[in-house]
C-alpha positions in Angstrom: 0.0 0.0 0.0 1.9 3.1 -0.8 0.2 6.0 1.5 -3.5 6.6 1.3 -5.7 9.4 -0.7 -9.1 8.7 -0.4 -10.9 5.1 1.0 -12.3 5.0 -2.5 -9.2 4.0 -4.1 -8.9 1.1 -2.1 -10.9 -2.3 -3.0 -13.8 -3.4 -0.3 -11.6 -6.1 0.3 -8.4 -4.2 1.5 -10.5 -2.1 3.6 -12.2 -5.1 5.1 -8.5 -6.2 6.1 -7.8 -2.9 7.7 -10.6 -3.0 9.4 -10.9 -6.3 10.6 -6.7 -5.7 11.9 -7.8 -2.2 13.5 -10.4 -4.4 15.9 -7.7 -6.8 16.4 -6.0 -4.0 17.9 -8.4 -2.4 19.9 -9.2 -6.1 21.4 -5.0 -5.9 22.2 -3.2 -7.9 19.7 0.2 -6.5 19.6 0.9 -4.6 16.8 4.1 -5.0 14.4 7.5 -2.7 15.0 9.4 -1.0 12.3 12.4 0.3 14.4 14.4 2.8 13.0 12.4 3.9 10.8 10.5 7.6 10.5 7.2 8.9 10.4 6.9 12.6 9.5 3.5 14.6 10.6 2.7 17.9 9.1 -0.8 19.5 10.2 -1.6 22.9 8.6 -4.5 22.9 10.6 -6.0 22.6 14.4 -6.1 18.8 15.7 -7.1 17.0 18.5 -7.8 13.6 17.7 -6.0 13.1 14.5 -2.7 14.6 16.3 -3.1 12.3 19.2 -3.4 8.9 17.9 -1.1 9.7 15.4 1.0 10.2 18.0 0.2 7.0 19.6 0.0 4.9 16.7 3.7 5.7 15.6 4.8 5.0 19.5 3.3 1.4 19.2 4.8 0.7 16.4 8.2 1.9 17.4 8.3 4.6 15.2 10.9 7.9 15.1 8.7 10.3 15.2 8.9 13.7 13.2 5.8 16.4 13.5 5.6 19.7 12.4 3.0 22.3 12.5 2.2 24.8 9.8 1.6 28.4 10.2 2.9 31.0 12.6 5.9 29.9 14.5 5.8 26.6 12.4 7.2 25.2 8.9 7.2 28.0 6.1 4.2 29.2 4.2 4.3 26.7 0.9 3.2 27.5 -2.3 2.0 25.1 -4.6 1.4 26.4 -7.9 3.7 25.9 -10.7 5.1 29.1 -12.5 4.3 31.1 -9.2 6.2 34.6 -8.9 6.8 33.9 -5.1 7.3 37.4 -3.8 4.4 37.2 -1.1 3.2 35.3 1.7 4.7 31.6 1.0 8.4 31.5 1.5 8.7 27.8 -0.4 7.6 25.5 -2.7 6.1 22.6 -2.4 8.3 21.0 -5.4 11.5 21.3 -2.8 9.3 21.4 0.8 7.9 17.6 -0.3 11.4 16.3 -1.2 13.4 17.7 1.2 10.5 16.1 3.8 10.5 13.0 1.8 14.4 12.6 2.7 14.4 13.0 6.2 11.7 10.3 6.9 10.0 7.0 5.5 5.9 8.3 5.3 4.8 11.6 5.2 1.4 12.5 6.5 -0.4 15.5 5.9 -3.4 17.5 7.2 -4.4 20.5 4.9 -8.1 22.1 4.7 -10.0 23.5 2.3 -9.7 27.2 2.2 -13.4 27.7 1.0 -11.9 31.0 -1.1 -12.1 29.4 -4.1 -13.6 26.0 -5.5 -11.5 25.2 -8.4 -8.6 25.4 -6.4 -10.3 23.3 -3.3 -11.2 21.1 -5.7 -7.7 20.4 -7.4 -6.3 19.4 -3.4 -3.0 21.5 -4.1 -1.3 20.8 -0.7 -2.1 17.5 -0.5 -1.5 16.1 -4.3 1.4 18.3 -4.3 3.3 16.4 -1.6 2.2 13.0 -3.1 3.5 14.2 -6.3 7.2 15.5 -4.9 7.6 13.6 -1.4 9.2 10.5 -3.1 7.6 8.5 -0.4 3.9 6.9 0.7 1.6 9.8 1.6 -1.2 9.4 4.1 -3.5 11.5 3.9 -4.5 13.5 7.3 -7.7 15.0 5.9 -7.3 17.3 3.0 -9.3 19.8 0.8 -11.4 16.6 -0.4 -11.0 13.8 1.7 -10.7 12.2 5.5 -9.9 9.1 4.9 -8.6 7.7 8.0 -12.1 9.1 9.5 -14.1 6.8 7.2 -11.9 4.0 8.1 -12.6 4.4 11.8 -16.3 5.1 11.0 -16.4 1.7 9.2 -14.7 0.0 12.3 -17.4 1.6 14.5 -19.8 -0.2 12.7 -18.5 -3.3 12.4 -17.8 -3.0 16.0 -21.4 -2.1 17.1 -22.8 -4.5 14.5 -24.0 -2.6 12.3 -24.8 -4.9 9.1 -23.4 -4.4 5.8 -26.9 -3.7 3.9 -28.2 -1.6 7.0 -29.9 1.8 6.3 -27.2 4.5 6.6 -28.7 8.2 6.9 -25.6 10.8 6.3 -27.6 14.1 7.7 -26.4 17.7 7.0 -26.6 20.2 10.0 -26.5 23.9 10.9 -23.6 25.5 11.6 -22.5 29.6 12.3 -19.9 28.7 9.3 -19.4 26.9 6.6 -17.4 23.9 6.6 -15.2 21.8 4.5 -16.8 18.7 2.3 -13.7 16.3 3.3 -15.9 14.3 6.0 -19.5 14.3 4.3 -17.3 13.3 0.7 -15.4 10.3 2.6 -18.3 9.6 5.1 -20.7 8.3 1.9 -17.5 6.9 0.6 -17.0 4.7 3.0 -20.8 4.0 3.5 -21.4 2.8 -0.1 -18.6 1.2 -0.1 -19.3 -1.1 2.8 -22.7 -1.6 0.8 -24.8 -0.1 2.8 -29.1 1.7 2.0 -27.0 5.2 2.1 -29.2 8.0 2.5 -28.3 11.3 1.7 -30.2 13.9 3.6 -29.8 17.2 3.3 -31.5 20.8 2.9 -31.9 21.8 -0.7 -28.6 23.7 -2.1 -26.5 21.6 -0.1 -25.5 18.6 -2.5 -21.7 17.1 -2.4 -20.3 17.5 -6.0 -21.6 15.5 -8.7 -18.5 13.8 -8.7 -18.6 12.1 -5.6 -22.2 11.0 -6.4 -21.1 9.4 -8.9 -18.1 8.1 -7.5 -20.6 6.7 -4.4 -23.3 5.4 -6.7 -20.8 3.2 -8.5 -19.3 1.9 -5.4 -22.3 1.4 -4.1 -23.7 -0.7 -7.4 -20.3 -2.6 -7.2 -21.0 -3.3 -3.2 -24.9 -4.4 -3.3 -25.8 -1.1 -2.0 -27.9 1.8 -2.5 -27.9 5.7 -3.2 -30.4 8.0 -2.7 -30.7 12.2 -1.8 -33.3 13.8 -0.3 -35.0 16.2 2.2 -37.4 14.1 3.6 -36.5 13.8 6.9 -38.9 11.5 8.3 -38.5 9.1 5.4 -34.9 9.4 5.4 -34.7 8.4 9.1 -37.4 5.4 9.1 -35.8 2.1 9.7 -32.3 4.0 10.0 -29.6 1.7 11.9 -27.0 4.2 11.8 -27.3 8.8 11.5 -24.3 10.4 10.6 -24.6 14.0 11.1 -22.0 16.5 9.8 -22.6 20.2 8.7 -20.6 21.6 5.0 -20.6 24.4 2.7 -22.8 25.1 -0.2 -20.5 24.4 -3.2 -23.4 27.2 -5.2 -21.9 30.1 -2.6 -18.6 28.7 -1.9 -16.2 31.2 -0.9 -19.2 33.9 -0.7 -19.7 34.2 2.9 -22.8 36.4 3.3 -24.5 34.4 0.6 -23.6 31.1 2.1 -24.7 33.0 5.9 -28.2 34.1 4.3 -28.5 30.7 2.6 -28.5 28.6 6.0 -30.1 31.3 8.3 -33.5 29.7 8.1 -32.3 25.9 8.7 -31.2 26.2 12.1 -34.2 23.0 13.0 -31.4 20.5 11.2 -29.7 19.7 14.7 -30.1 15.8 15.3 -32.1 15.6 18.3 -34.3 12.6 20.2 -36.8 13.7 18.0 -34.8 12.6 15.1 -33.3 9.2 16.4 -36.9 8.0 17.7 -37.9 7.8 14.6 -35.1 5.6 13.5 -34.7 1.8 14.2 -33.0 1.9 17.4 -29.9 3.9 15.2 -26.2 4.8 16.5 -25.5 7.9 16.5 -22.0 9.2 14.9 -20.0 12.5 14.5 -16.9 12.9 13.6 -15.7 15.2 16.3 -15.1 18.3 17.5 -19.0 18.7 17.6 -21.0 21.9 19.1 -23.4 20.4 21.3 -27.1 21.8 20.7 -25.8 23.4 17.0 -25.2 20.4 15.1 -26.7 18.0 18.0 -28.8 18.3 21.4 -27.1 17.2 24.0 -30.1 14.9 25.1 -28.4 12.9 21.7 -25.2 13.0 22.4 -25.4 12.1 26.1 -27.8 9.4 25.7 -28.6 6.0 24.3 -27.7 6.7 20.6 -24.4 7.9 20.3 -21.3 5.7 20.2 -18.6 9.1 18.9 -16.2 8.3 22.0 -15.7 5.0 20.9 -15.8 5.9 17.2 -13.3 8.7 18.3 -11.1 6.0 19.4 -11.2 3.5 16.7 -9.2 6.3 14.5 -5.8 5.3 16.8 -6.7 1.4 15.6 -7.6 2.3 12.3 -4.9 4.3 11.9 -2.5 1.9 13.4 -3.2 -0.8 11.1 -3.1 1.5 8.2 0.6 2.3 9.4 1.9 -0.8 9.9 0.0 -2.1 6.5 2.4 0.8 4.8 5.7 0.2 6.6 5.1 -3.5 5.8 4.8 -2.9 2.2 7.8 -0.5 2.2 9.8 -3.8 3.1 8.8 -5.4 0.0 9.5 -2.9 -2.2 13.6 -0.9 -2.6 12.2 3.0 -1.5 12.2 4.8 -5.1 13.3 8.9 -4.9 11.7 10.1 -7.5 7.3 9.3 -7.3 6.5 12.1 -9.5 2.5 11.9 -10.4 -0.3 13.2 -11.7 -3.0 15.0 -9.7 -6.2 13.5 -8.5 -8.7 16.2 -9.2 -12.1 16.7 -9.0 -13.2 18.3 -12.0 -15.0 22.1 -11.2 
């Protein structure tokens, strides 16, 4: 496995392995060492739980441990467009930062949000392809402009660890929110569930699709898996017979980087905040969320302090999942002589 984009590139069955060897973990198997060699974090953005079992995953593997932090007092600004005439903010490239990082350990991960400015750019995922284009080594990606991918991973744990049947009703829920947000989780969330082959339901206010793109990308996992597809904004439909809601609040991609449009546009939906209300009228569903989460904004507290939710456990499934992901990389990094040079195309969403 060299590094990891998005869960989508990924067949069922390698994530079923991942998945079943992240449980393995969290049950206490002992996980594989790779001493000697490096793991190099970089986060350009705030992090709690992706920094921490990170963290943790590269102790129990026996990992030398490099992290950086972007920003003020951190790594450089880094520009990533080719033919830029650098004489503002970012002080270096990305064609020598990646290399240069790529040298000094064995897998690079990276955590770099969408900047909700502009959408063709958010949707090319500059920082992130332009390290796995330059780095010359396995990139895992730490949540990008596009994708979350060790999220999903954990999320599928969670429900294979609660039960959760493969052809259960899955209801991914938009909520309000005082800003807008990034699509990475939403996109990799109904990844993840359609590729499981899950009854995926999409449910969200009107103006607030994902990009065609990932529809289509879902729709076709989800015909290769056994599973299902659908959007709407039917709530009480979307949530009969439910097993698992999913709630997570993201931008409009019609007023993307227009924030009074996009403030006007959700200033009458503040009702979509998952409450008892909502999970009554489901079959007896687990409740996720991604975390951080504003209680009573995205979801009452009645939800997340009762019955329903299972996000501390789901919260700690990423060190697991993320742990088998690691040693899954290091182990194929045995196999195969470490090439300098892994120059490659983009993977782009098209605007």
């Amino acid at each position: 496995m060299n590094g990891l984009y998005h869960l989508g590139e990924r067949s069922a069955r390698e994530v079923e392995a991942l998945v079943a060897r992240a449980l393995e973990l969290r049950s206490g198997a002992a996980p594989r060492r790779f001493d000697g060699k490096a793991l190099g974090l970089l986060f350009f953005n705030p992090s709690l739980r992706t920094q921490a079992s990170f963290q943790r995953a590269a102790g129990k593997l026996g990992l030398d441990l490099v992290q950086l932090q972007g920003g003020a007092g951190g790594v450089w600004g880094i520009e990533c467009e080719d033919g830029a005439v650098m004489d503002g903010a970012n002080a270096e490239h990305v064609r020598e930062a990646a290399p240069v990082l790529g040298r000094f350990v064995d897998v690079l991960c990276i955590r770099a949000f969408a900047g909700i400015k502009s959408l063709e750019s958010d949707l090319r995922d500059p920082l992130l392809n332009g390290f796995r284009r330059f780095a010359g080594v396995p990139v895992v990606n730490m949540e990008s402009a596009l994708w979350h991918p060790c999220q999903a991973l954990a999320d599928w744990a969670t429900l294979d660890q609660y039960g959760i049947p493969q052809r259960a009703k899955f209801v991914l829920t938009w909520a309000w929110h005082p800003k807008p947000l990034p699509q990475a989780v939403p996109n990799s969330t109904l990844t993840m569930a359609a590729q499981r082959g899950m009854e995926v339901v999409l449910l969200r206010p009107r103006g607030y699709d994902l990009h065609p793109t990932v529809i289509e990308n879902a729709r076709s996992l989800a015909a290769r898996s056994g599973g299902s597809l659908t959007i709407t904004d039917d709530r009480a439909s979307a949530l009969a017979g439910a097993s698992a809601v999913y709630a997570k609040s993201w931008a409009s991609l019609d007023t993307w980087g227009d924030l009074e449009a996009e403030t006007q546009q959700r200033a009458p939906l503040r009702d979509w905040c998952v409450s008892a209300e909502w999970m009554r009228q489901t079959s007896h569903a687990r409740f996720l969320h991604c975390l951080p989460v504003r209680r009573n904004v995205v979801v009452r507290d009645e939800v997340l302090d009762g019955p329903w939710s299972v996000v501390v456990d789901q919260a700690e499934n990423r060190l697991h999942a993320q742990t088998a992901l690691l040693e899954t990389v290091f182990t194929a990094l045995e196999r195969t002589p470490r090439v300098r040079s892994q120059a490659r195309p983009s993977l782009e969403i098209q605007p």
